[in-house]
N, C-alpha and C positions, 0 to 999 in steps of 0.2 A: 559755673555759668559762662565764664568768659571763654570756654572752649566750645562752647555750641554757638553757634549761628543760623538763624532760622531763616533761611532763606526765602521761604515763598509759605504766608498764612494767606491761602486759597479759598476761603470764605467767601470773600465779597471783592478780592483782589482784582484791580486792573491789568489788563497786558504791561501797560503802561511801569508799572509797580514792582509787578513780575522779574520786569528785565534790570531793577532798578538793585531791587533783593539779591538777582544774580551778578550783578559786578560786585557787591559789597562781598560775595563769598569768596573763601578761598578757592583755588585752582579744584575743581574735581579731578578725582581718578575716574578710571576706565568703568570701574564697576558705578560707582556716585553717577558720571556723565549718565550711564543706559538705567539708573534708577531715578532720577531727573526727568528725562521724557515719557517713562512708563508713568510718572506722575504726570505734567502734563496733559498727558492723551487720556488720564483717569478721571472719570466723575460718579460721584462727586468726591468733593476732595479737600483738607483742611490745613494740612501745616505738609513741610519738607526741614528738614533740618540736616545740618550739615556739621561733622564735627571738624577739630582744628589739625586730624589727619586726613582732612580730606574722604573720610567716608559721612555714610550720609543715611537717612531714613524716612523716612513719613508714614504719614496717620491720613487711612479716609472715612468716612461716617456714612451714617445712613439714619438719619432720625431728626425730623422737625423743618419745616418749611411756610413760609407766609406767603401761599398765595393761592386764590380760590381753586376748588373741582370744577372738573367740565365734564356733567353728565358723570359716568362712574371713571372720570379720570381726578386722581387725585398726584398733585405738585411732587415730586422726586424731594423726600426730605434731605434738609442738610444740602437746599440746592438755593442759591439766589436765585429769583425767578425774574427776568425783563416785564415782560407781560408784551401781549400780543402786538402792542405801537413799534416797543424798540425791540422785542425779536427777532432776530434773523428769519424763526420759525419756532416749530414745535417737533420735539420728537417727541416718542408715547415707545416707552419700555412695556414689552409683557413678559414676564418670567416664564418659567416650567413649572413643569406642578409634579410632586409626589404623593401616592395617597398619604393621608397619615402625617404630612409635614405642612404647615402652616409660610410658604416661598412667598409671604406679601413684604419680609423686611428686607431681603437680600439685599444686595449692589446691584446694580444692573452689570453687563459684563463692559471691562472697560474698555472698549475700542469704542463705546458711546461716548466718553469722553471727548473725542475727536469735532462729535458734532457741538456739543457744548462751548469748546474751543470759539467754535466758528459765529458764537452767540446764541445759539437755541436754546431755547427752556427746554427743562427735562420731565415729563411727566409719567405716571405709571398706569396699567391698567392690569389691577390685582383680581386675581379670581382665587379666593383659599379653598372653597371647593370648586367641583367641573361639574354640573348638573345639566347645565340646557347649556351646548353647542350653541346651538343657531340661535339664542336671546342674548348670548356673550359677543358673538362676532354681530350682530345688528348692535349692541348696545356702545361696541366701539366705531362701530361707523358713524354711529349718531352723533358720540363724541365730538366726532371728526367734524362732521357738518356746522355743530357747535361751536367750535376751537376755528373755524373759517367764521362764520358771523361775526364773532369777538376780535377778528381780524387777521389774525395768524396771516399770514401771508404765504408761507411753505410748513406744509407738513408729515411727517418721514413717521413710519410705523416701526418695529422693531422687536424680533423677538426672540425665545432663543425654546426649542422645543415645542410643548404647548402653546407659550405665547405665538410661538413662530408660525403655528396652525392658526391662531384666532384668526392673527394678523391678516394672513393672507384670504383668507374666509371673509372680513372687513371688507377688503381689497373686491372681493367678488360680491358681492352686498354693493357695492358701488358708492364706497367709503372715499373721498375725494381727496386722495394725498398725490403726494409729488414722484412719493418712492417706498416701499417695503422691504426691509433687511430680514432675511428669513434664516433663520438658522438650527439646523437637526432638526426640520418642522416633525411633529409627533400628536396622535391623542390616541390613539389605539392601544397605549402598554407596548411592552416588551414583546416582543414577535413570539418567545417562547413560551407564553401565556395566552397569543391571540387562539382564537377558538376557527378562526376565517380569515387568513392573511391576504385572503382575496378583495374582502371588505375594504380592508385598507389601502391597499392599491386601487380601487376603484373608485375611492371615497375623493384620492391625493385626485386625480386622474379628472375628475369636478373639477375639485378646486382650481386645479390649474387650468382647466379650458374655460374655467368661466371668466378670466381674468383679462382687461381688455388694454390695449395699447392706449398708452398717454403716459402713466407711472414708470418708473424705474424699477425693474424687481433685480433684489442679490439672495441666491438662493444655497445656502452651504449646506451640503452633506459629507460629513465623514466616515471614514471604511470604521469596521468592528463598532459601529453604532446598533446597539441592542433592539433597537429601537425601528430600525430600516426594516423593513421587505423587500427593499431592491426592487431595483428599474425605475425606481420613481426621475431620477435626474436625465436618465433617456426621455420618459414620459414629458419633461417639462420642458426639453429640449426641442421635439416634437412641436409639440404645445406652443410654445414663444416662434418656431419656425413659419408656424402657420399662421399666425395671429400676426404675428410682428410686432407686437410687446418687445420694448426696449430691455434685455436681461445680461446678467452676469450668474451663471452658473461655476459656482467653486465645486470639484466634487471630488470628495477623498485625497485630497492637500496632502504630499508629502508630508509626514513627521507630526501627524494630528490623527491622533484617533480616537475612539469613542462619542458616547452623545454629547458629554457635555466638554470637549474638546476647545471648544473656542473661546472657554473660562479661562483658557492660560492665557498669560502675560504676553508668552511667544507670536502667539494667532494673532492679539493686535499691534504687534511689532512689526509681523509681515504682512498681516490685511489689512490693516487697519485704514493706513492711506488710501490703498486703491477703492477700497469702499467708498469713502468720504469722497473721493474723486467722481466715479460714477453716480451714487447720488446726487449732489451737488451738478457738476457739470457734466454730465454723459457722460464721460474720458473712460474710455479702457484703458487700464493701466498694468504692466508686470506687478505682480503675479498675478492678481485677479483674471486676466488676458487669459490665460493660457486655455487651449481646448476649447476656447469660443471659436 
């Protein structure tokens, strides 16, 4: 026991505590230091531990939380929740969907961490089946309208695939948030299964013209995503040109490929800030910057 030291039980922990836990540890190595802030930046999140070589581990969860649903948003388990007074704000996670897998207990991906960091509550909005499109993306807007009466003050959407379609579907419903993180947005399946790849380009092609300036939108596509029919990141490019919608278009990131790409650790080690930057305060920031 006296070779472990547990540096940071992430529960309910204050910054304050945080930084208290980390003088008491020994010196980290190179590898501990960048397993250190990959936790920080992680939500949610429970213990870090550190052994007396200086390497190091942690544990994050995902089950049980005290604090009420707003509409079909239910509280990010295994999260302390502020409640809407001492909030920063709110963010609202929507997963991806696969047929045949039940994606309501995942993690959300953690470059959300970042925003929790900053004080927001983390909430979810789980769909385990996809039946009605357009009563899923009104039903999150509702949320949203709801989560502003109870006070919320800033509200940030988030999603990663299908979620990242509701989201910005929300968005166009004229769901009243601050900013939308869209990532590998998808509902159509796999391109080599569509029956009308047309459909879906003209479906994305809605969605983004119906989107109006005031929000922040961050919109990531990655190359050999199964899930693209391509042009869509020209199409939105277009689209924010015209409209003048504040946006950050990532598209096809060196050294990220695939749909679910931005589940690695990597992605929010180099996007992670610049996101949380342009959300939060405008700021274009490297790498997010690039090709804007």
């Amino acid at each position: 026991m006296k070779s472990l030291i547990v540096a940071v039980a992430a529960l309910l922990i204050a910054p304050v505590g945080m930084a208290e836990a980390q003088q008491a540890a020994p010196a980290l190595n190179a590898d501990a230091a960048r397993s250190l802030a990959d936790f920080q930046n992680f939500g949610p999140h429970r213990a870090f531990v550190i052994g007396a070589d200086g390497r190091a581990s942690w544990y994050v969860g995902v089950a049980g939380a005290d604090a009420p649903d707003i509409g079909r948003l239910r509280p990010e388990p295994y999260w302390s929740m502020r409640g809407p007074k001492l909030a920063a704000g709110l963010i609202v996670w929507s997963h991806g969907y696969m047929a045949g897998r039940n994606a309501t207990s995942g993690a959300p991906q953690s470059w959300i961490g970042r925003f929790t960091r900053m004080g927001y509550d983390l909430y979810r909005f789980d769909r385990e089946w996809i039946v009605d499109w357009a009563g899923d993306a009104t039903a999150l807007a509702d949320a949203v309208r709801k989560a502003r009466e109870m006070g919320y003050r800033r509200v940030v959407l988030a999603g990663q695939s299908a979620g990242a379609w509701v989201s910005l579907a929300a968005l166009a419903r004229g769901a009243p948030v601050d900013g939308v993180i869209s990532i590998a947005a998808a509902h159509h399946g796999e391109v080599t299964k569509m029956r009308d790849t047309t459909r879906a380009r003209s479906e994305w092609q809605n969605v983004i013209e119906a989107l109006k300036p005031g929000p922040r939108v961050v919109l990531v596509n990655f190359a050999e995503d199964t899930y693209d029919v391509g042009g869509r990141m020209a199409d939105a490019r277009a689209a924010f040109a015209k409209s003048g919608l504040a946006a950050v278009v990532i598209d096809n990131p060196d050294g990220f490929k695939g749909h679910g790409a931005a589940s690695d650790l990597a992605f929010a080690r180099k996007f992670g800030g610049c996101i949380e930057s342009f959300i939060d305060k405008g700021t274009k920031q490297q790498p997010c910057s690039q090709g804007q």
